[in-house]
C-alpha positions as CSV (number, residue, x, y, z in Angstrom):
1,X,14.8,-3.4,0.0
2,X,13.3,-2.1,-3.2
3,X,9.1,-2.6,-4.5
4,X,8.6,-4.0,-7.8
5,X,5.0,-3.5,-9.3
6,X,3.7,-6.1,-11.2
7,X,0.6,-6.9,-13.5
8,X,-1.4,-9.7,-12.3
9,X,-2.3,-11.8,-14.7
10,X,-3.3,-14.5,-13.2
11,X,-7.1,-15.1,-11.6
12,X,-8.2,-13.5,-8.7
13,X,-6.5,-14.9,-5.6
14,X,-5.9,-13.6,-1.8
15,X,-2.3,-13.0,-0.3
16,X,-1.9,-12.2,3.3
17,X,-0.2,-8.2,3.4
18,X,3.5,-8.3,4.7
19,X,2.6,-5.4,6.7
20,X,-0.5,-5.1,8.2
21,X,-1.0,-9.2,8.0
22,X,-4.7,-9.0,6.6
23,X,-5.9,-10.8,3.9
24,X,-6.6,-8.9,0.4
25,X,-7.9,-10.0,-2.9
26,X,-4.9,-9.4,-5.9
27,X,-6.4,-6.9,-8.4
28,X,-5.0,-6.1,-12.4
29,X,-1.7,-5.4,-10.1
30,X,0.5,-5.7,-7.6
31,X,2.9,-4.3,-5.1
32,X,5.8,-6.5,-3.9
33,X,8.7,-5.8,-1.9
34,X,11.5,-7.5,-2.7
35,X,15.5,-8.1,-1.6
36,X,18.3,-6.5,-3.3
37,X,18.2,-9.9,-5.8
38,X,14.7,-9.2,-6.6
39,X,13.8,-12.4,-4.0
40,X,9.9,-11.4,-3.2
41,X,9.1,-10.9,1.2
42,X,5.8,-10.3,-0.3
43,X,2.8,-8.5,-1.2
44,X,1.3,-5.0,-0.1
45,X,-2.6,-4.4,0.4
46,X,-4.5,-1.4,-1.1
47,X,-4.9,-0.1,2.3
48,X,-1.2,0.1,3.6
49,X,-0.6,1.9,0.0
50,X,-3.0,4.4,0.4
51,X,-0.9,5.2,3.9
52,X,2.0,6.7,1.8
53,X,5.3,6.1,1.0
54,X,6.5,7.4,4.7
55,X,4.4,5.3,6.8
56,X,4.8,2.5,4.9
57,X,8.7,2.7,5.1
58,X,8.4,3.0,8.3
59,X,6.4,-0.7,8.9
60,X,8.4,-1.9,6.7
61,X,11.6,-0.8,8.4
62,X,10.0,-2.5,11.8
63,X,9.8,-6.1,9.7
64,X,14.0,-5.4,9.0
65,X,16.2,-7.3,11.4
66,X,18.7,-4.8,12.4
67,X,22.4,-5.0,12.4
């Protein structure tokens, strides 16, 4: 899994966060987590960020079907 930032250029438009699963308007950019071929799971709200890198690993490692 790796996070690839991105600058939205595109008009203002709401995703739905791949962790917390709340809606959030895309600002000037964005944070997507993405597969090992740069395939997008999707996007990451301002909020979850803010949570830090740990804590967010963390939800995201909950979302990763285990082997």
């Amino acid at each position: 899994m790796q996070f690839q930032i991105e600058c939205n250029s595109f008009f203002k438009t709401h995703q739905t966060c791949l962790t917390c699963d709340e809606q959030f308007e895309l600002k000037e950019a964005r944070l997507i987590v993405c597969n090992e071929q740069g395939d997008s799971y999707g996007d990451i709200c301002p909020q979850c960020i803010a949570m830090g890198s740990n804590w967010l690993g963390r939800q995201l490692q909950q979302l990763t079907p285990q082997a």
